[in-house]
C-alpha positions in Angstrom: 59.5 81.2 134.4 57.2 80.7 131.2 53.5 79.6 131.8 51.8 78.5 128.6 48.8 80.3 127.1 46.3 78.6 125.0 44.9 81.9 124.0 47.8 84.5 123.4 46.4 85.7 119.8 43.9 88.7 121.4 42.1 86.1 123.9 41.0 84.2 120.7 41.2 80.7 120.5 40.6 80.1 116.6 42.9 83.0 115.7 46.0 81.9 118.5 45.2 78.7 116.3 45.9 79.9 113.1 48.9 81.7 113.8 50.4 78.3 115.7 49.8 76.7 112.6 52.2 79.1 110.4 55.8 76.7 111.3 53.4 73.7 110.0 52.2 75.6 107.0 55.9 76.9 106.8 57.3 73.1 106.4 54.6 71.9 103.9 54.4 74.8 101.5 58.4 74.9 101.2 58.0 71.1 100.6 55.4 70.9 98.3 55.0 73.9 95.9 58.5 76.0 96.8 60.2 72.6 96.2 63.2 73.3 98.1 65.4 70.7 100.0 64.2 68.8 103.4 67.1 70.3 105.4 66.4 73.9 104.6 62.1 73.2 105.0 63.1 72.1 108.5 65.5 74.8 109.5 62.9 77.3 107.9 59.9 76.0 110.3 62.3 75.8 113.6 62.8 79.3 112.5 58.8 80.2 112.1 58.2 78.6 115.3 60.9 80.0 117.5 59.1 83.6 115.9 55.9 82.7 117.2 56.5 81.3 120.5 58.5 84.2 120.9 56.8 87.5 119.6 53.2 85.5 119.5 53.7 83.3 122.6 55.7 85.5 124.7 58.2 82.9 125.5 61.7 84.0 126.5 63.7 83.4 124.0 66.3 81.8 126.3 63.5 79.2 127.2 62.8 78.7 123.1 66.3 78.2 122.1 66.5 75.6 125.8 63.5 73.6 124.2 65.0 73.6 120.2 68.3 72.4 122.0 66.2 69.5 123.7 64.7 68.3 120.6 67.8 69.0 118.5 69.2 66.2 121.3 66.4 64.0 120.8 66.6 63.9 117.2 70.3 62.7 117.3 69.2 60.4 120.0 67.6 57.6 119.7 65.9 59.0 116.2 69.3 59.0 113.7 71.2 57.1 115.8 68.6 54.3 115.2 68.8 54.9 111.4 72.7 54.8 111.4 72.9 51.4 112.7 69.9 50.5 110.3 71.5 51.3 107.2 74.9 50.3 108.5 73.7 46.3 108.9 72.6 46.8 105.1 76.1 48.1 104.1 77.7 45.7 105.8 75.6 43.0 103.8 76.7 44.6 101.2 80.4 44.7 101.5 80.2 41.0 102.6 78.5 40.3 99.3 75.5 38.6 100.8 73.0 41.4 99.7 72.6 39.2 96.2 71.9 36.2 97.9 69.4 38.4 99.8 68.0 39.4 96.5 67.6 35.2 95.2 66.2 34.6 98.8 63.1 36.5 98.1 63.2 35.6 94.7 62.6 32.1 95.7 59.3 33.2 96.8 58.2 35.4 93.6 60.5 37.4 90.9 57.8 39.4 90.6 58.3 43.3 91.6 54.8 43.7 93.2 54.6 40.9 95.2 58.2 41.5 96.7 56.6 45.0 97.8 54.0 42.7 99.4 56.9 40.4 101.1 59.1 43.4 101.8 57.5 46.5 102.1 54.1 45.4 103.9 55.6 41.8 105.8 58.8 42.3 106.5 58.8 46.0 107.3 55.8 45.5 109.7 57.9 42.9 111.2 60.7 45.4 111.3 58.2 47.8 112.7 57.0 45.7 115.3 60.4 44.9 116.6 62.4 48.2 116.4 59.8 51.2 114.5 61.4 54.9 115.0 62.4 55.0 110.8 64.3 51.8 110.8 61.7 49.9 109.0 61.7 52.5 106.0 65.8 52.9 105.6 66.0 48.8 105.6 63.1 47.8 103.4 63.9 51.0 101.1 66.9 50.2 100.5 66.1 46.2 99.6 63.8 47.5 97.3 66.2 49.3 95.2 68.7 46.5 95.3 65.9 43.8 94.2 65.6 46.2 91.5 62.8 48.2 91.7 62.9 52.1 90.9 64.2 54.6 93.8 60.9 57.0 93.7 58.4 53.4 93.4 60.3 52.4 96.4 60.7 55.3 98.8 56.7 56.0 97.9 56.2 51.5 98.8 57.7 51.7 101.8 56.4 54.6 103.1 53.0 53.5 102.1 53.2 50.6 103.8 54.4 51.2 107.0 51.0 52.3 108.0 49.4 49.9 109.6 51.9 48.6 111.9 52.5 51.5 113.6 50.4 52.3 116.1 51.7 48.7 117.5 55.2 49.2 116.6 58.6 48.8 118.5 56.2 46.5 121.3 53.6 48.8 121.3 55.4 51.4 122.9 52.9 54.2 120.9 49.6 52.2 122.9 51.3 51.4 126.2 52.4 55.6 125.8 48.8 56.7 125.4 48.0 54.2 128.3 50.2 55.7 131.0 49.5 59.0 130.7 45.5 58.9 130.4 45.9 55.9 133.2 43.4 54.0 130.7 44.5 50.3 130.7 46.7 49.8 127.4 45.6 46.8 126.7 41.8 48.3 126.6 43.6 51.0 124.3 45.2 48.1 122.0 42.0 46.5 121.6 40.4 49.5 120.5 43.3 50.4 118.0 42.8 46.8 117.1 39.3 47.5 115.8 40.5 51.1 113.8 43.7 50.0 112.4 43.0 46.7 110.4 41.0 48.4 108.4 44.0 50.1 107.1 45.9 47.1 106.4 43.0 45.5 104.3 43.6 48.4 101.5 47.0 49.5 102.1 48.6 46.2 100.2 46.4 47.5 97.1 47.6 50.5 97.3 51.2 48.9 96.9 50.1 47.7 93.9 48.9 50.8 92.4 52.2 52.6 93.2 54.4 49.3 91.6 52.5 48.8 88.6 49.7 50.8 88.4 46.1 49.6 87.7 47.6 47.1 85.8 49.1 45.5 88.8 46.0 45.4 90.8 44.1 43.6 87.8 46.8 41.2 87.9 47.8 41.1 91.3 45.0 41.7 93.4 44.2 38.1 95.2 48.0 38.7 96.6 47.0 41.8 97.6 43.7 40.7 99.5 45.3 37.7 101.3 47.8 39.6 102.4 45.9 42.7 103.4 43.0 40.0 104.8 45.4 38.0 106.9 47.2 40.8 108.6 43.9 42.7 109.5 42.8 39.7 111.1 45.9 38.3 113.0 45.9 42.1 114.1 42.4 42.2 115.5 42.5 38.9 117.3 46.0 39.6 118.7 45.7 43.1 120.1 42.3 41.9 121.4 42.4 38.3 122.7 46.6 37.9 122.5 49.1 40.4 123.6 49.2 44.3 122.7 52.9 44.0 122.5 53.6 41.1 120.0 50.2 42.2 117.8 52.1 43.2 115.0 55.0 40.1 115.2 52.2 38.0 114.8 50.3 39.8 112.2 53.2 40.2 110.1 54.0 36.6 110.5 50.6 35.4 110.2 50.6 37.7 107.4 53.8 36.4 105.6 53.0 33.1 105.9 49.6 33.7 103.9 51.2 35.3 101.0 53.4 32.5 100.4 51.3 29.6 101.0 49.0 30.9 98.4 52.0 31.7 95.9 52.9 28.3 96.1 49.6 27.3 94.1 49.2 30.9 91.9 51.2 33.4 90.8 50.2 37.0 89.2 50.2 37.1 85.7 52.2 39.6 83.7 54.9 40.5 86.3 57.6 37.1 86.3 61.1 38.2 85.8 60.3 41.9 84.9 62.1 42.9 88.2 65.6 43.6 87.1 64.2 45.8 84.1 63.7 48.7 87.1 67.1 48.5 88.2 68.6 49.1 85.1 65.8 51.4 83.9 65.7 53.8 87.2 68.7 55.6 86.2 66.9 56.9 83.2 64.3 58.7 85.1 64.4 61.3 86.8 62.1 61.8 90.6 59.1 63.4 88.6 59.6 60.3 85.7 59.4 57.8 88.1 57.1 55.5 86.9 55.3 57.1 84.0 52.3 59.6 84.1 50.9 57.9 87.3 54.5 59.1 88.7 55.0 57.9 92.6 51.4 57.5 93.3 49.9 54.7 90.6 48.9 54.8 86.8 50.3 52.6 84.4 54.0 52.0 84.9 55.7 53.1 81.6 57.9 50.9 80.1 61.5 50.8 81.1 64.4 52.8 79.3 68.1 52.4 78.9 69.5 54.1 81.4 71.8 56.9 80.8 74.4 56.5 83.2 76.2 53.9 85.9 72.7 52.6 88.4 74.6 53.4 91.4 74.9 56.9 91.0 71.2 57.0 92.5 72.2 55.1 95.6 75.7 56.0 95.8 77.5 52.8 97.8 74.7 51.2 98.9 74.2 50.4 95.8 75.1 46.3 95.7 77.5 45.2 93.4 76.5 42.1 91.2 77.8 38.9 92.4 78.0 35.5 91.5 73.8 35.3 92.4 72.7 36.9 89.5 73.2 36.1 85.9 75.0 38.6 83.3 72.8 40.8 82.1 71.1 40.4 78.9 69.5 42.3 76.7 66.3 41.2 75.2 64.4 43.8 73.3 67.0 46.7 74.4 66.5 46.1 78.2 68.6 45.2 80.4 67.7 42.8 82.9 68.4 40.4 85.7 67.6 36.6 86.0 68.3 35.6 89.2 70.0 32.3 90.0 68.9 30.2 92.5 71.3 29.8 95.4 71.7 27.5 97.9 69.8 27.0 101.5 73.0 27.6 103.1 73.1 30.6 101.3 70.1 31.7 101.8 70.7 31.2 105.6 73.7 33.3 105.6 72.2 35.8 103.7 69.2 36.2 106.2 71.5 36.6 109.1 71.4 39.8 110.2 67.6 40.2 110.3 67.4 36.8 112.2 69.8 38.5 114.3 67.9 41.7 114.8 64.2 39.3 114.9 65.8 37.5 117.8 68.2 40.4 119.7 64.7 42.3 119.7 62.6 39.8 120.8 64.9 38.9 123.9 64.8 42.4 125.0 61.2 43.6 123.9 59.1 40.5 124.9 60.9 38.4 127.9 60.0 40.5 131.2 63.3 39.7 133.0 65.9 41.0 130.5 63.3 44.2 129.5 63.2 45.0 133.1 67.1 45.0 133.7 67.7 46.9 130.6 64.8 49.6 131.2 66.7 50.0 135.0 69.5 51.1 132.9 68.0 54.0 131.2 69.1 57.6 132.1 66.8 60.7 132.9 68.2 63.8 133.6 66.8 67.8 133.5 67.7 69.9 131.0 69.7 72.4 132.0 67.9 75.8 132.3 65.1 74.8 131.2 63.8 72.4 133.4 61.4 73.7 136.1 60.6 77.1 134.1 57.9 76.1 132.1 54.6 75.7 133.3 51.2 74.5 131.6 48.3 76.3 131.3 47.0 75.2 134.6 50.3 76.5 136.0 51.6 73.2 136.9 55.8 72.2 136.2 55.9 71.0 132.9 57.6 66.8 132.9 58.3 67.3 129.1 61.7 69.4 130.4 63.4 66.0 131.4 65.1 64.7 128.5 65.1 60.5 128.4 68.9 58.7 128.1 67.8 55.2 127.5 71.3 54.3 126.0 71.5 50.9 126.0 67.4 50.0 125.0 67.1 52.2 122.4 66.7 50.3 118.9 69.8 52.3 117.5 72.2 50.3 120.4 70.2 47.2 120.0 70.8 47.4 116.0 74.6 48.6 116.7 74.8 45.5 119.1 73.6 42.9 116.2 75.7 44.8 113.6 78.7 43.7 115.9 77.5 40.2 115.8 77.2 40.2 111.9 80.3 41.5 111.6 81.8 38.9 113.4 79.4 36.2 111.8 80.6 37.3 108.4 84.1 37.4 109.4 84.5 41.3 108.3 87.4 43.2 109.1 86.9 46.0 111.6 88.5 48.3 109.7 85.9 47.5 107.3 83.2 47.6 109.5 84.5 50.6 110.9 84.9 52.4 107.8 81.1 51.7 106.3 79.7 53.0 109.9 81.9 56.4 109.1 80.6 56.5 105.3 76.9 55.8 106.3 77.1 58.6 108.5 78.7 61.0 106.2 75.6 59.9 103.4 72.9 60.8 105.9 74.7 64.0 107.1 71.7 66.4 105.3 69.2 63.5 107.1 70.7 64.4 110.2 70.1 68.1 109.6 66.4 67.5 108.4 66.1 65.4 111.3 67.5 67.3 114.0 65.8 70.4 112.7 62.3 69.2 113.1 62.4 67.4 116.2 63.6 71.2 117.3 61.1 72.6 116.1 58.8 70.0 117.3 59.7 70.5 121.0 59.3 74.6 120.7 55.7 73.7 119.4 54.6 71.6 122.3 56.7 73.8 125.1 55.7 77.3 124.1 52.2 76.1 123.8 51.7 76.1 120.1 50.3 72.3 119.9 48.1 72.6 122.8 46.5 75.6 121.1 46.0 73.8 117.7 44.4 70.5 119.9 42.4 72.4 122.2 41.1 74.4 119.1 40.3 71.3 117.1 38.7 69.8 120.4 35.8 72.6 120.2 34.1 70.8 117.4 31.9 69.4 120.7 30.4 65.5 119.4 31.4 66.2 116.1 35.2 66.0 117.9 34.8 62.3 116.9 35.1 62.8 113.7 38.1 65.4 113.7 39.8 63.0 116.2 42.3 60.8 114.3 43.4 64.5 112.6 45.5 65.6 115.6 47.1 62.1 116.0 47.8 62.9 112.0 49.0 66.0 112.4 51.1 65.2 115.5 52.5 62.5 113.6 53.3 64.3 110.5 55.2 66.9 113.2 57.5 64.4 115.1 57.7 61.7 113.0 56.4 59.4 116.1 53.0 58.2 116.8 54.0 57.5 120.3 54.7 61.6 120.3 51.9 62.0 119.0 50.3 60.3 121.9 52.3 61.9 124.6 51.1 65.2 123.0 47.5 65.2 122.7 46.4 61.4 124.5 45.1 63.8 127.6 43.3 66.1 125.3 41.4 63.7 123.7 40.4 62.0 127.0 39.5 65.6 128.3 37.5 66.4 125.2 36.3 63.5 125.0 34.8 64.0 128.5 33.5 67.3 127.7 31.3 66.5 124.5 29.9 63.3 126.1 31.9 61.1 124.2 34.3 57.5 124.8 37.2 58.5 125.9 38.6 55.3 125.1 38.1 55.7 121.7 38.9 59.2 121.2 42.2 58.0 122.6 42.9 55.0 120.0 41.3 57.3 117.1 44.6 59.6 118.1 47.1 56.5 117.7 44.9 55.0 115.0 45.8 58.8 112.8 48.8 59.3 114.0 49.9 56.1 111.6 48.7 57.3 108.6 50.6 61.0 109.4 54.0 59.5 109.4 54.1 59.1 106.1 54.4 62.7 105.2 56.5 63.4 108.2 59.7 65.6 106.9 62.2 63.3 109.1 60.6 60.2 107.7 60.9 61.8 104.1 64.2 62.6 104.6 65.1 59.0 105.7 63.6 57.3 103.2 64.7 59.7 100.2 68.6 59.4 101.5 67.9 55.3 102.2 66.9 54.9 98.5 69.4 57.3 96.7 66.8 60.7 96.5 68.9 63.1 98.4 66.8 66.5 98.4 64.3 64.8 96.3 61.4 65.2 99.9 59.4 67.8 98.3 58.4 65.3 95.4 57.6 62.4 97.8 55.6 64.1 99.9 53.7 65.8 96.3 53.5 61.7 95.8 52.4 60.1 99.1 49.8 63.2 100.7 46.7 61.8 98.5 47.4 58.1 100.3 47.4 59.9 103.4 44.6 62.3 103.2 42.9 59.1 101.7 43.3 57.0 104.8 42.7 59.9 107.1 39.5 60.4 105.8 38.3 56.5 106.6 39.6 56.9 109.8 37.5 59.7 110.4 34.5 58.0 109.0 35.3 55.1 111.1 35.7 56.7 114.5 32.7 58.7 113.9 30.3 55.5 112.8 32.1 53.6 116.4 30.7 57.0 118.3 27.2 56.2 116.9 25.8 53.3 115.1 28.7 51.4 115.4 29.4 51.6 119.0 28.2 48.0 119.8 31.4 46.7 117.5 33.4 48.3 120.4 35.0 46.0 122.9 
């Protein structure tokens, strides 16, 4: 029998708290200045905090090796096996030879590279977000992005960028209705409050798309795409999550969203960007991770101009990679680039070529958002106690810890519901499954360092929270008193950034907000959204999400450079969250539902 301590550190709080954070600080520094590879970052902080709970925790080491086995289980399932089946519908649009007409489809609405971002990156992956979340958004819309041409490190940076502020409503806003059950706060009173942090995230967020495609140059050029699309989202977002429905917020605002963008395409179009989108195909095999994109690198500046590329493009992307079909014109080469023109295909075509994510839009909303069939397929969800651990671990108030019981939710999990439509595309598009069969085996053999990275952090994750270590850092954190409102969205940041998942992030420090919340005379309401509200903007430096993106796009062991790339964007948005939930504690309290 363990009982947690939030104090083992010689009865001192601050210093118990430094010494917890020392897996975190493990992880980052090995990411971002040792530069070594995702896998071995991970497997060095399960290491740092299996040490601490240990010899600084006093946590049998039976009980520590239990919980690393529980998260090591949770990261194969539902987290990889939900990108598995993600990048397998891509590859199996690929080996059908529909991915080009894929490409013309959205070139119908702009062949511009930054506002395909816009469509992809921000619409489409919120919609993706809102309907299935848990990395699938990032490995589908990252890999689109490289096959519409734009450059591996522009695109892994895009997409993780963007999938900011749909999160905290994602996958039917499981993260809200999370944070709901366990303070026994109404989630819908949680979703409105979310609904009045959040949209101010998506109102800068498509700029910041623009700065990472094309530099400043693309936000001279490009910014009235940019504001509608950011406008309209923010405010389909609002009204949903507050006068709507919590769990369709972000299908609507991605919708609502979409529907903006192209309406005002249809009467303007950015100058300077038309047909320049196939140069980065071509031009991303010249440059290497740091290159990407010029002196601005991943993270904005001016985009320098593209080179030849030294080698065969689909060495970056290996087999996912598309091959050019009969959608795209030979390439020519007009002032020593190489480029694309895509060719307009038919609607029939373009039908065809949408499939699978029609597929996944309507699968998902049959089993997310119509009671009946949600209820029968939650029924058949499996919990069971993990063996040896369960019933040995207590809190700090002494009580059996729940987080022992590991969830088996085989058949509602978004990896079965995406295996499920990838059956019905392969039947739709008549592929052999042999063929089918075989791209399932080869996607899983490309993410097998992914499923390493993966795996290893949601171990190390689960010896944080069960030997104590995140409680330590939250209560810690907490003791800022009023001021608490301030430091707030950090823990939903940094619980993010650990697990990869803002509804983790919730089920790990929801309570403490409420209870800290009590305690310095505060909402606890909105201490409680402030944690979902940061936990969205922590995802994007989360080592599993790095990991999945950098493998979706063709980066393998290339983390440590995104993450160099994408921390100012988070510490950025961080910081207005902050501001925010501090302003809603005082002056700005009356905005609050």
């Amino acid at each position: 029998m363990y009982r947690q301590v939030l104090e083992p550190i010689a009865g001192s709080l601050w210093l118990s708290a430094l010494v917890a954070l020392l897996p975190l600080a493990t992880i980052f520094v090995m990411l971002a200045v040792l530069r070594v590879k995702a896998h071995w970052a991970a497997l060095a902080g399960l290491a740092a905090a299996l040490l601490v709970a240990i010899v600084g925790y006093g946590m049998p080491a039976k009980l520590a090796l239990l919980s690393a086995s529980q998260g090591a289980a949770f990261g194969l399932f539902p987290i990889m096996w939900i990108v598995i089946a993600a990048i397998w519908i891509y590859q199996l649009t690929v080996s059908s030879g529909r991915f080009e007409d894929l490409r013309s489809a959205f070139g119908l609405i702009s062949d511009d590279h930054r506002i395909q971002v816009l469509v992809i990156a921000f619409c489409f992956g919120a919609l993706l977000e809102a309907l299935a979340g848990f990395g699938a958004p990032l490995a589908i819309t990252g890999v689109m992005l490289v096959a519409l041409g734009l450059r591996p490190g522009r695109a892994a940076a895009s997409v993780l960028v963007a999938n900011t502020a749909p999160v905290a409503f994602g996958a039917i806003a499981t993260p809200i209705i999370t944070a709901g059950l366990l303070t026994k706060i109404p989630y819908s009173h949680v979703g409105a409050y979310v609904g009045r942090q959040t949209p101010l995230l998506a109102l800068f967020v498509p700029l910041v798309l623009l700065l990472i495609a094309d530099g400043r140059r693309g936000v001279r050029q490009a910014w009235p795409a940019a504001a509608v699309c950011g406008l309209s989202f923010a405010l389909a977002q609002f009204v949903a999550s507050n006068y709507i429905s919590v769990e369709l917020t972000d299908i609507i605002a991605s919708l609502f969203s979409l529907a903006a963008l192209v309406l005002v395409l249809r009467v303007w179009q950015p100058k300077g960007g038309a047909g320049t989108a196939g140069e980065y195909l071509t031009a991303a095999a010249a440059d290497g991770p740091e290159l990407d994109g010029g002196p601005g690198g991943l993270g904005g500046g001016p985009a320098s101009g593209p080179q030849r590329p030294s080698g065969p493009v689909s060495t970056l992307v290996g087999s996912a990679t598309p091959a050019v079909t009969g959608t795209a014109a030979p390439p020519s080469n007009a002032g020593g680039v190489a480029q694309r023109v895509l060719v307009p295909v038919s609607p029939g075509r373009v039908m065809m070529a949408l499939l699978p994510y029609l597929v996944i839009v309507v699968a998902f909303t049959i089993t997310k958002a119509i009671t009946p069939v949600s209820d029968y397929l939650v029924r058949t969800a499996h919990a069971f106690p993990w063996p040896g651990l369960n019933g040995h671990i207590l809190t700090p108030k002494g009580k059996v810890s729940t987080s022992t019981v590991f969830s088996f939710p085989w058949l509602t999990t978004p990896g079965t519901l995406l295996f499920i439509c990838g059956l019905i595309v392969t039947a739709l598009y008549r592929i052999a499954p042999a063929t089918a069969a075989r791209e399932l085996a080869g996607t899983v053999y490309r993410l097998r360092w992914a499923i390493v990275t993966v795996v290893s952090v949601l171990a190390f994750a689960y010896v944080m929270n069960q030997s104590g270590q995140t409680s330590t850092i939250g209560t810690w954190i907490a003791g800022a008193g009023a001021a608490f409102a301030f430091l707030s969205p950090i823990l939903g940041w940094l619980g993010t950034a650990v697990t990869g998942s803002d509804t983790s992030s919730n089920a790990l420090f929801a309570n403490l907000q409420q209870v800290a919340a009590a305690k310095a005379g505060l909402n606890p309401t909105l201490l409680v959204a402030a944690n979902a509200s940061g936990g969205v903007v922590g995802k994007m430096i989360s080592p599993q999400n790095l990991t999945i993106v950098a493998t979706a796009v063709g980066l393998t062991h290339q983390e440590g450079i995104l993450f160099r790339r994408v921390i100012k964007w988070s510490l950025a948005l961080l910081l207005a969250l902050c501001v925010l939930a501090y302003l809603q504690s005082t002056v700005l309290a009356g905005i609050l539902p």
